[in-house]
N, C-alpha and C positions, 0 to 999 in steps of 0.2 A: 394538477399537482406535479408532473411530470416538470415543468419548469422552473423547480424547485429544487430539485434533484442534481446535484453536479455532474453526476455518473450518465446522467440522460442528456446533458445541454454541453458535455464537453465529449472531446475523442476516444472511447470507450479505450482507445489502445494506452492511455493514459494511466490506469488502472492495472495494465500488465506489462511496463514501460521494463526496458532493462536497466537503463540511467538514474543513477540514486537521484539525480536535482526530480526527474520527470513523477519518480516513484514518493519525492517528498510534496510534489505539487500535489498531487492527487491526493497526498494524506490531508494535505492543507485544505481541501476542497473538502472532502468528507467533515473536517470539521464544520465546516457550516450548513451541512445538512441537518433536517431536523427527522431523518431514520436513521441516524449516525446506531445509535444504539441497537434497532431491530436488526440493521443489515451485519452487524457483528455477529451477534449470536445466532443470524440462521446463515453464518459462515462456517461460523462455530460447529453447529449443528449440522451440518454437510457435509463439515471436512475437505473445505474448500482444498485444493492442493495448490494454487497462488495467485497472486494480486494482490489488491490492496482491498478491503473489506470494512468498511464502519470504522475507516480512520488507522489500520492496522495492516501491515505487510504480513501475507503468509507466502513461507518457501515451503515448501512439502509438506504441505499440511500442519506447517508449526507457526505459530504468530511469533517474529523476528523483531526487534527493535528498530535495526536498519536494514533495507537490503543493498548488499554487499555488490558492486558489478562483475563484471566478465573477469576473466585475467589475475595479475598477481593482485595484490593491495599496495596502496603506495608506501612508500616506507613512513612517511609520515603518519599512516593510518597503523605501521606494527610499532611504532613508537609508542605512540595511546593507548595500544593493546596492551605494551608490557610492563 
């Protein structure tokens, strides 16, 4: 079952990556898991504090839509915000 599993057949540090492309690959990959669901809610239920979880970034224990990298934001990223 394990090689079914993307979290188990790719670089576990992928999952805690800092780099939004690395952080959306991994989301990418959880979609085609088939415990996309289980693995959410026993994140949920643990209160994961971060990674990416059943397709979902958490930063301090909050599920985040994107995660944001190191440093300022580009300006083209406070454009979009505002």
């Amino acid at each position: 079952m394990d090689t079914l599993l993307p979290c188990r057949t790719n670089d576990p540090e992928l999952w805690f990556a800092e780099h939004s492309a690395q952080v959306e690959q991994a989301k990418a990959l959880c979609r085609t898991c088939p415990l996309i669901e289980g693995c959410l809610a026993g994140a949920l239920e643990r209160n994961e504090p971060w990674g990416v979880w059943g397709g979902e970034v958490f930063v301090d224990g909050v599920v985040v839509a994107r995660k944001r990298g190191r440093g300022r934001p580009r300006k083209s990223e406070n454009v979009a915000a505002a």
